[in-house]
KOLTOR-832350 format. One line per field, with one value per residue (C-alpha): x negated, y, z negated; residue in one letter; residue number from 1. Coordinates in nm, 3 decimals. Layout:
// KOLTOR-832350
x = c(X;...)
y = c(Y;...)
z = c(Z;...)
voza = c(A;...)
roke = c(NUM;...)
This chain:
// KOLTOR-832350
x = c(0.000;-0.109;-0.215;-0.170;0.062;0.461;0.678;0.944;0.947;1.270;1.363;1.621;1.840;2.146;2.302;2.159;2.524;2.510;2.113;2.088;1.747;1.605;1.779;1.554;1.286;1.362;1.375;1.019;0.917;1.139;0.959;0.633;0.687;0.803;0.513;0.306;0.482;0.724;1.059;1.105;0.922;1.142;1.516;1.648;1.967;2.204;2.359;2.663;2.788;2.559;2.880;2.927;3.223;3.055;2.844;2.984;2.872;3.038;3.314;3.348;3.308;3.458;3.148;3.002;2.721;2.637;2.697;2.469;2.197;2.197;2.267;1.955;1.742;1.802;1.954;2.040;2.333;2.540;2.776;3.001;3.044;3.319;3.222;3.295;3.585;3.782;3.701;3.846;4.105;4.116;4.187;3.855;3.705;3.740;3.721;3.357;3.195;3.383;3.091;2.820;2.547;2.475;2.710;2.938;2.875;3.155;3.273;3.545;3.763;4.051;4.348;4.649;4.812;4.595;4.277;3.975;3.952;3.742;3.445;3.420;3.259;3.172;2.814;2.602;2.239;1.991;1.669;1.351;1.029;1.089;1.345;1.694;1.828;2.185;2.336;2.665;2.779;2.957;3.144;3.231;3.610;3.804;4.122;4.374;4.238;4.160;4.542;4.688;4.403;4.574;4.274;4.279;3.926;3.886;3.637;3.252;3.136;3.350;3.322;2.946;2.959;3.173;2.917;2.616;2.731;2.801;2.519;2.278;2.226;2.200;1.953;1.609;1.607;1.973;2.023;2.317;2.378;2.533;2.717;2.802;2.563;2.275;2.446;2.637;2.327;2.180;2.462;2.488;2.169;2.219;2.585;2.471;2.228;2.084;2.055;1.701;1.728;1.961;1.937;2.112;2.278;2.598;2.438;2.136;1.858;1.524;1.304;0.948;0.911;1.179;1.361;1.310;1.571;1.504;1.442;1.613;1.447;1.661;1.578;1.695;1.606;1.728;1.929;1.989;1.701;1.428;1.313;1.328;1.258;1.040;1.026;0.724;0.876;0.645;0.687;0.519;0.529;0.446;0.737;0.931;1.038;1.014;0.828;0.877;0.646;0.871;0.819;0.999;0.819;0.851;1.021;0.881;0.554;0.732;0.849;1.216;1.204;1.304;1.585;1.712;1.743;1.861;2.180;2.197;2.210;2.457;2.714;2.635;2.794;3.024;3.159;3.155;3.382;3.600;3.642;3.682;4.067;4.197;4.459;4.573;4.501;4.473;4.564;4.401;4.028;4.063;3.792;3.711;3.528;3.390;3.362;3.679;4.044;4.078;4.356;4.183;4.158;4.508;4.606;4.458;4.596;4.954;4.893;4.873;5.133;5.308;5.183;5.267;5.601;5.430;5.574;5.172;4.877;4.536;4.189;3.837;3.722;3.430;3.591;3.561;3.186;3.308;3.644;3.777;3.770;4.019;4.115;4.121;4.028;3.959;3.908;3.534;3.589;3.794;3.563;3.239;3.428;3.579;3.394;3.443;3.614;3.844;4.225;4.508;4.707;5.000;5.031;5.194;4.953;5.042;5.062;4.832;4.543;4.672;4.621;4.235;4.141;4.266;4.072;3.741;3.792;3.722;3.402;3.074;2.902;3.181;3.243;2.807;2.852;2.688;2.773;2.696;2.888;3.257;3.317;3.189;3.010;3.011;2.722;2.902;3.227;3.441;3.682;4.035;4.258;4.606;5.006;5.286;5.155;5.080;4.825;4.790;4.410;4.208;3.830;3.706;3.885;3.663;3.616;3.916;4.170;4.127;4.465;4.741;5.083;5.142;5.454;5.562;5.748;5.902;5.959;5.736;5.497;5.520;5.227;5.406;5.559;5.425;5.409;5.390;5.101;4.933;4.517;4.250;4.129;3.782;3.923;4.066;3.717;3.690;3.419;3.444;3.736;3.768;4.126;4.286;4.168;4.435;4.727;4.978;5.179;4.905;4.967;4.670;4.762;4.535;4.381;4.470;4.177;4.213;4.119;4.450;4.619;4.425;4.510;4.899;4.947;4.677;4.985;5.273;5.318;5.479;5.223;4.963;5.199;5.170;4.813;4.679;4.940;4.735;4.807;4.571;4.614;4.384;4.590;4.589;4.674;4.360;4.321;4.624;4.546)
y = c(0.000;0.372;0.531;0.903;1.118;1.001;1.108;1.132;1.123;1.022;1.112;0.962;0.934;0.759;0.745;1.039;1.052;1.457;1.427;1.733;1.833;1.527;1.676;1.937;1.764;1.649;2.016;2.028;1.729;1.790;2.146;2.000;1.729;1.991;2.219;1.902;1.765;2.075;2.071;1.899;1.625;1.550;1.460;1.448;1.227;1.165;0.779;0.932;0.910;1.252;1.378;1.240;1.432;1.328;1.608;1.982;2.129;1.909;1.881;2.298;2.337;1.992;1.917;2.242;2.254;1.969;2.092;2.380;2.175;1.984;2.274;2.443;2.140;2.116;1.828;1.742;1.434;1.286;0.996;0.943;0.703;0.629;0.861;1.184;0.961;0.869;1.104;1.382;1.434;1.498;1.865;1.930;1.727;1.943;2.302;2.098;2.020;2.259;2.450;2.193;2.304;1.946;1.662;1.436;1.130;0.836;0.600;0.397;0.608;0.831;1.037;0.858;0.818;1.089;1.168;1.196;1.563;1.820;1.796;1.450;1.294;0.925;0.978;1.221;1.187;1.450;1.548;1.490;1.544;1.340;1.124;1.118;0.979;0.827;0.802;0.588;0.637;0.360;0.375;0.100;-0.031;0.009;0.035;0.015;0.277;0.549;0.474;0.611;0.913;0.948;0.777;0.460;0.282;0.017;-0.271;-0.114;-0.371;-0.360;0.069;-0.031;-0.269;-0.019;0.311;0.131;0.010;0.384;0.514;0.256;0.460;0.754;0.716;0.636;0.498;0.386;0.434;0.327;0.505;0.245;0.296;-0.030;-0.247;-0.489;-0.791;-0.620;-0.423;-0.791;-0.920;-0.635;-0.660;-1.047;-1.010;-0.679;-0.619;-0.250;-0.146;-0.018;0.107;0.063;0.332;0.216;0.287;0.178;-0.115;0.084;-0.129;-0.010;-0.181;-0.025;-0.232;-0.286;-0.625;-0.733;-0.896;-0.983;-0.657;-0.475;-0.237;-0.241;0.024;0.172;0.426;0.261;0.527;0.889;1.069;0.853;0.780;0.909;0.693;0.753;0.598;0.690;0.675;0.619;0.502;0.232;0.340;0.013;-0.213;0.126;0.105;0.241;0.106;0.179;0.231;0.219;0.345;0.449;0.792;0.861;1.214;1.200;1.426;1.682;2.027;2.155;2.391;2.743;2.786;2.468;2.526;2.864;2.695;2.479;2.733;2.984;2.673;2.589;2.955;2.939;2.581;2.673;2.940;2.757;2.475;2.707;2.732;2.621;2.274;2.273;2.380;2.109;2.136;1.822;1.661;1.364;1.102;0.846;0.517;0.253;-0.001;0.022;0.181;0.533;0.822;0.926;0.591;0.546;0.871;0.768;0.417;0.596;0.789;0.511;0.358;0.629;0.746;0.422;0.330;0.008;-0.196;-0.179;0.048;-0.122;0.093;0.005;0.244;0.316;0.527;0.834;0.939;1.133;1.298;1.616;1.875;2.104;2.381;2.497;2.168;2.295;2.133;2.091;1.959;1.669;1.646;1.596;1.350;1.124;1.225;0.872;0.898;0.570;0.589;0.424;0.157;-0.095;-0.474;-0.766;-0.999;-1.255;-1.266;-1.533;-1.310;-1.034;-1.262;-1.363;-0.970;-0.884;-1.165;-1.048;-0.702;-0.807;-0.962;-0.777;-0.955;-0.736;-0.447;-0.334;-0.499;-0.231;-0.180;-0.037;0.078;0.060;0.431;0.364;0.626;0.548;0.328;0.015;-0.148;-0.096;-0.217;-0.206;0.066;-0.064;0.118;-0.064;-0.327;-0.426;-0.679;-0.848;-1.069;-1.182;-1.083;-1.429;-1.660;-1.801;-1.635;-1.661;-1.772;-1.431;-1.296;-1.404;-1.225;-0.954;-0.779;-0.551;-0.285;-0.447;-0.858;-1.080;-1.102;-1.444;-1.596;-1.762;-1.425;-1.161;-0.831;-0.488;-0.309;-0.002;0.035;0.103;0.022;-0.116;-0.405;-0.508;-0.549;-0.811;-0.565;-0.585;-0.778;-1.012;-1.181;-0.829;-0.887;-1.169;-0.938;-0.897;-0.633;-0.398;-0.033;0.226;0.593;0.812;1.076;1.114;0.995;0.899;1.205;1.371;1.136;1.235;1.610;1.562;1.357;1.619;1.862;1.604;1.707;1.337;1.155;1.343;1.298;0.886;0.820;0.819;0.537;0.163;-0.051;-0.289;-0.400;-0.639;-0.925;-0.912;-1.268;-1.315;-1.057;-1.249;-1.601)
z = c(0.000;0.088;-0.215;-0.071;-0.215;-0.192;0.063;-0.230;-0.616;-0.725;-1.081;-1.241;-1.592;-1.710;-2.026;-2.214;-2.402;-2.446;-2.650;-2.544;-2.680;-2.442;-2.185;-2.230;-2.208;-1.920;-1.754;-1.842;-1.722;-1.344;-1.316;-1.401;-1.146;-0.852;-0.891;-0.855;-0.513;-0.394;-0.478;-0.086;-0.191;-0.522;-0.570;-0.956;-0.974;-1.303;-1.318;-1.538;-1.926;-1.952;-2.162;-2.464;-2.663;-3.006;-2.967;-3.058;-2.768;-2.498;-2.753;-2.779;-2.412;-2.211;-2.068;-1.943;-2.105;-1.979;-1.624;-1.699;-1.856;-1.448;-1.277;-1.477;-1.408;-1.037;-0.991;-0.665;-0.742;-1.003;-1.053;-1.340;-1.570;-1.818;-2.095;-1.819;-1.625;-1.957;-2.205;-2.017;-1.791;-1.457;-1.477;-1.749;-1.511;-1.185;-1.417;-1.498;-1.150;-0.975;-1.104;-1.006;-0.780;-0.724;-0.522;-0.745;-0.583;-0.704;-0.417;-0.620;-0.798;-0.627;-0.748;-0.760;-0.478;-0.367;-0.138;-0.360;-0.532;-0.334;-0.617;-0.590;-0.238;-0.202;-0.082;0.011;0.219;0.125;0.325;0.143;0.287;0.625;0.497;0.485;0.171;0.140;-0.197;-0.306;-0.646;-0.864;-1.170;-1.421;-1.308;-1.668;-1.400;-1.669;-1.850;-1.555;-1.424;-1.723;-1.676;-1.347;-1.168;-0.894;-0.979;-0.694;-0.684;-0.694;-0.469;-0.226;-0.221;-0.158;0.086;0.240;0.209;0.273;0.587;0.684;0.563;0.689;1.051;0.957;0.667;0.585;0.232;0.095;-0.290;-0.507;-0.826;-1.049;-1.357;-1.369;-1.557;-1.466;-1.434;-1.131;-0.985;-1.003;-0.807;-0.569;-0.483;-0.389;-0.220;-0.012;0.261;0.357;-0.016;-0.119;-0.415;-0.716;-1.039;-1.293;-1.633;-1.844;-2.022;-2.153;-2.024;-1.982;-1.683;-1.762;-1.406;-1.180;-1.036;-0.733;-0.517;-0.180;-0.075;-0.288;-0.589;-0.901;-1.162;-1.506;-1.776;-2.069;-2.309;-2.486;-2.274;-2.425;-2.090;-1.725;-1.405;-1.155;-0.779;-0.574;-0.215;0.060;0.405;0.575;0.908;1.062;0.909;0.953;0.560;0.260;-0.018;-0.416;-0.691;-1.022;-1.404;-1.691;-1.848;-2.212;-2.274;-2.658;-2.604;-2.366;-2.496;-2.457;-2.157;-2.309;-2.028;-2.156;-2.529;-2.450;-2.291;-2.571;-2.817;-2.635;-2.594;-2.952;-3.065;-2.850;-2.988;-3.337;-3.223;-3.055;-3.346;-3.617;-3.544;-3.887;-3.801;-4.171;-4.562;-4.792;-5.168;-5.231;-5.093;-4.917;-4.955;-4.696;-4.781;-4.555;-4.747;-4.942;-4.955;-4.929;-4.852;-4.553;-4.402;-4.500;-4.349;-4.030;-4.006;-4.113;-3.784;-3.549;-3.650;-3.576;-3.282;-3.108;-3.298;-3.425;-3.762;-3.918;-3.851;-3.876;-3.841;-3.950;-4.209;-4.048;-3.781;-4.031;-4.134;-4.402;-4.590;-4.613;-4.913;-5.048;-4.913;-4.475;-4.273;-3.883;-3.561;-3.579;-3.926;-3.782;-3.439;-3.732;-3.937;-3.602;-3.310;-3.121;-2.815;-2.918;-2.798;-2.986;-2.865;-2.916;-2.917;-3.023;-3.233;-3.459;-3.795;-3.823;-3.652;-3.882;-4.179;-4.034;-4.007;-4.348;-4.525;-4.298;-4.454;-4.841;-4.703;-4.659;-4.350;-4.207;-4.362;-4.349;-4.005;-3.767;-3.427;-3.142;-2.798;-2.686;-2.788;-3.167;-3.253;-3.666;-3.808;-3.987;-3.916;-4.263;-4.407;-4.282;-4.370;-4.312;-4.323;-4.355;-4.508;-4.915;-5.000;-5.338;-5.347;-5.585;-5.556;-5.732;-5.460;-5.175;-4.854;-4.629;-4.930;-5.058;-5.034;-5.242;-5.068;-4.800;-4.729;-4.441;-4.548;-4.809;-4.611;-4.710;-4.453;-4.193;-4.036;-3.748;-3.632;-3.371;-3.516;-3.347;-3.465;-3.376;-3.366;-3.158;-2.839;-2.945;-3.111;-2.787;-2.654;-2.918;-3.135;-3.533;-3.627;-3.319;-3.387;-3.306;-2.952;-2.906;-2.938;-2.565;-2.428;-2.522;-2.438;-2.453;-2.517;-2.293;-2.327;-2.704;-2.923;-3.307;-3.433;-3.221;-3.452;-3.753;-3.661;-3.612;-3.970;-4.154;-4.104;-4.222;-4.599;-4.622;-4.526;-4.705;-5.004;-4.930;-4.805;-5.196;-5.245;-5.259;-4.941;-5.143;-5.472;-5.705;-5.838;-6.207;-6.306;-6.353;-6.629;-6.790;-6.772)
voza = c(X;X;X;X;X;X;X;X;X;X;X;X;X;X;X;X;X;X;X;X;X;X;X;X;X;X;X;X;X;X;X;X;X;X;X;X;X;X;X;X;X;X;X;X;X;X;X;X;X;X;X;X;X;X;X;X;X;X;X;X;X;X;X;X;X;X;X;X;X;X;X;X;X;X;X;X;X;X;X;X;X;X;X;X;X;X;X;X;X;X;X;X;X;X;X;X;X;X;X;X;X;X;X;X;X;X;X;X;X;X;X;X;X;X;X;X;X;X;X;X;X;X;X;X;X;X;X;X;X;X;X;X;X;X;X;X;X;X;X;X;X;X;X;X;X;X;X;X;X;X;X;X;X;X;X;X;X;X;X;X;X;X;X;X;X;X;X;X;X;X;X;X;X;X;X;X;X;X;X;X;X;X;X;X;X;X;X;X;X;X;X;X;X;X;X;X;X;X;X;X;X;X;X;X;X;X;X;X;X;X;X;X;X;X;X;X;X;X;X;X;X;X;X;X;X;X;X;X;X;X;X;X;X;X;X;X;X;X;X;X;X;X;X;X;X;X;X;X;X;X;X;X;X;X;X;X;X;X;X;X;X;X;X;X;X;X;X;X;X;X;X;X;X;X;X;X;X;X;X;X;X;X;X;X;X;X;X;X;X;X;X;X;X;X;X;X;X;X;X;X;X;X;X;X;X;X;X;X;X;X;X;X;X;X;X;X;X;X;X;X;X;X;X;X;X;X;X;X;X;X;X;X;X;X;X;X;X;X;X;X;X;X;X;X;X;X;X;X;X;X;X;X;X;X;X;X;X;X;X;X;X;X;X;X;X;X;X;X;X;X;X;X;X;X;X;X;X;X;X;X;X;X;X;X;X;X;X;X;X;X;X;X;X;X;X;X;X;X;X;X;X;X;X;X;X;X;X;X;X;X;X;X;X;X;X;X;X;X;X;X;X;X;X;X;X;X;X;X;X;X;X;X;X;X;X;X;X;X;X;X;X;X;X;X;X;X;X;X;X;X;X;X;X;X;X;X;X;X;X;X;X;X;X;X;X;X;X;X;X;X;X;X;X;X;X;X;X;X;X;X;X)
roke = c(1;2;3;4;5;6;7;8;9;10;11;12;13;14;15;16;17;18;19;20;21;22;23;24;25;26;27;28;29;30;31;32;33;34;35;36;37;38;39;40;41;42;43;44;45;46;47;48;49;50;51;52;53;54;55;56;57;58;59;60;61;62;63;64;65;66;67;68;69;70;71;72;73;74;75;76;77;78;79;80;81;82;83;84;85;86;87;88;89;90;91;92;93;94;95;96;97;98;99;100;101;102;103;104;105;106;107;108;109;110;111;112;113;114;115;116;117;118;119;120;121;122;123;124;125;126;127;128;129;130;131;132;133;134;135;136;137;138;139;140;141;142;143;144;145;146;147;148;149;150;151;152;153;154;155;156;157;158;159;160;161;162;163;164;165;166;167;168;169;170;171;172;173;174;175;176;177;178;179;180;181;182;183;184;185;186;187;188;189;190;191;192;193;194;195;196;197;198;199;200;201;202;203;204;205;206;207;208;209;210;211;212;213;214;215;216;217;218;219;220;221;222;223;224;225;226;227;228;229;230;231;232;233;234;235;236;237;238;239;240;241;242;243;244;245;246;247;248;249;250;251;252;253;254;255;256;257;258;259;260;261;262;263;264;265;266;267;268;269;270;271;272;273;274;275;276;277;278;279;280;281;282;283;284;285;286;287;288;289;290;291;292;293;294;295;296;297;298;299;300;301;302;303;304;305;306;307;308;309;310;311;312;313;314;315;316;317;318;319;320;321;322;323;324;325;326;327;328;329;330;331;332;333;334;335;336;337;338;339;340;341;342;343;344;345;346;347;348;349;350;351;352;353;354;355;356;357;358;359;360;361;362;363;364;365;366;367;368;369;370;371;372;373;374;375;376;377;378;379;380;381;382;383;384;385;386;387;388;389;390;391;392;393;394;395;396;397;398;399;400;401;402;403;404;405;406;407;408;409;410;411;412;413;414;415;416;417;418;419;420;421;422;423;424;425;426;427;428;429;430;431;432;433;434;435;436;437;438;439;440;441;442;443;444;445;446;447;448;449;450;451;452;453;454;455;456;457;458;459;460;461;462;463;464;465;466;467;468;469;470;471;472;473;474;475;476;477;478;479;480;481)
């Protein structure tokens, strides 16, 4: 291989879930590289979930400072993934990257019933140097989800068989922006010919060297701006092809470009501002506790059932990193204390996989049970926080035999019947308390999140008047025997 200088550097990221700070590092580190080559000779691409609405400033501002931050950084090309697709809707969405200076690049998701929204093209091929560079973008297919966002999300594969076929004349190097996870860039790369390059993200992995397949580079930059990829693009003119030299570059020992921080700072302001509305004034604090009962949690799991007409509300207590004090409770209060962008839904599930998931909750191994992913964005799992429902156990019983009597609303409860419940959609990934997952006829409530519900019963002086009441109750035979 020519060792000369590339024809190309192509920089790319994924995943950097609104760490803003490393996205500005990044800045640094894509000016440093343009003054080295020219900014013709280098092309800076995003593989989506750059928003993340845990953090105030995308919160405060629905993704523009994130916009700015790529805009700033010269960027050139973006897909989405599913923390920008389903975390906002489709008018926050347009307000966002109507203000792009770079092409939104996602071939399998379209308005309903719609052509695709003028922001949003399916590729794009961009002159580099002397080669012409066509880029497909892919987004993870949730489809049930994005319908009730008022988006049609169609089979990735197909939408790249599809683009790479048109692009294949009238490019030089084809690259697919994948938000879809390395077990499909794998397969992609296998199933597809004409595809030279996949950059991908949604599963967080971290090739310090890429995959080959068949011909086929596959790339990706791991997570949260630690990294950013790098493909040296040259051209063998003699096979009349382009050939790849990959890496992963540690952001740690860059600096935050200036301009960068700057933006950071002004959206910062500006989101304090913005969440400072006061939502409520409490005469009473409200504690929340992971790892046991607490009026918050209760409050919360009050809400969903609720919100989705359900007969019991189930939550794990470690959706809420922290309770609320007395006195005026505002919106950035409830954004620090819930900040996961988790949506409440509705199923039937049966009592005996209610039973299983109550007797899980009294035992450590699950409540300190960390996890990662599916929206989470707490540390450990918690207990359960339950409405509805009143649960009489005895701490000294085995595992699993914990639980002496439930009742629902009064009945006593029965294992053999389906219940209508309402909860989260994380558990119907099959995260934390894995029975819930069995439930049918679910319903998801989009966009709400949990902490809409939180917000709505925080100003219902009856259920702040119940949520101190015990859902859970020590048995005390013991104590008399």
């Amino acid at each position: 291989m020519s060792m000369g200088a590339p024809e190309v550097v192509l920089l790319h990221s994924n995943d950097i879930h609104s760490r803003l700070e490393q996205a500005a590092r990044m800045a640094t580190y894509i000016a440093e590289t343009r003054r080295s080559y020219g900014s013709d000779h280098v092309l800076t691409v995003d593989i989506g979930d750059h928003m993340d609405r845990m953090r105030l400033e995308t919160e405060g501002s629905s993704g523009l400072v994130n916009i700015e931050l790529l805009n700033a950084a010269g960027y050139e090309a973006v897909t989405l993934g599913n923390n920008e697709g389903l975390t906002f809707t489709p008018e926050q969405l347009q307000e966002a990257y109507n203000g792009a200076s770079f092409a939104t690049v996602c071939a399998n998701m379209n308005s309903m019933g719609q052509d695709s929204p003028l922001w949003l093209m399916p590729h794009t091929i961009i002159r580099k140097g002397r080669l012409r560079i066509g880029l497909v973008g892919v987004t993870a297919a949730f489809a049930e989800f994005y319908r009730l966002m008022g988006w049609e999300v169609r089979d990735p594969l197909l939408a790249v068989s599809e683009q790479v076929e048109q692009l294949r004349a009238d490019s030089d190097v084809v690259v697919v922006m994948s938000h879809l996870g390395l077990t499909l860039d794998r397969r992609m790369a296998q199933e597809i010919a004409g595809i030279d390059l996949i950059l991908g993200g949604h599963t967080h992995h971290l090739l310090m060297e890429p995959e080959m397949i068949g011909e086929t580079c596959i790339c990706g930059a791991g997570k949260y701006g630690d990294y950013m990829g790098r493909v040296e693009i040259r051209w063998d003119d003699i096979a009349s092809r382009p050939m790849f030299r990959a890496s992963c570059v540690p952001m740690a020992a860059y600096e935050e470009q200036p301009e960068a921080a700057a933006i950071i700072g002004g959206f910062k302001k500006a989101a304090q501002r913005r969440l400072s509305r006061v939502v409520t004034r409490l005469s009473a604090a409200l504690p929340a506790r992971a790892e046991r009962e607490s009026p918050l949690g209760n409050l919360l799991a009050a809400g969903l059932r609720r919100w989705t007409d359900a007969e019991i509300g189930i939550v794990n207590a470690g959706q809420l990193l922290g309770g609320l004090a007395e006195g005026d409770v505002t919106e950035g209060d409830i954004h620090a204390l819930c900040p996961s962008p988790i949506n409440p839904c509705r199923m039937l599930l049966a009592g005996t996989a209610i039973r299983r998931a109550l007797e899980e909750a009294l035992l450590g191994e699950f409540i300190d049970k960390e996890i990662r992913g599916f929206g989470f964005r707490g540390t450990v799992l918690g207990t359960l926080a339950v409405d509805g429902l009143d649960i009489i156990w005895d701490p000294n019983r085995a595992s699993y035999d914990k639980i002496l009597s439930i009742t629902v609303q009064g009945e006593p409860f029965d294992d053999n019947r389906h219940y209508r419940i309402g909860t989260i959609d994380m558990f119907t990934f099959g995260i934390g308390y894995e029975t819930i997952k069995g439930g049918t006829e679910i319903q998801y409530f989009l966009p709400e999140f949990i902490r809409d519900v939180l917000s709505a019963e925080l100003v219902n002086r009856e259920a702040l008047e119940r949520c101190g009441a015990s859902r859970w109750h020590i048995s005390t035979l013991e104590s008399m025997n």
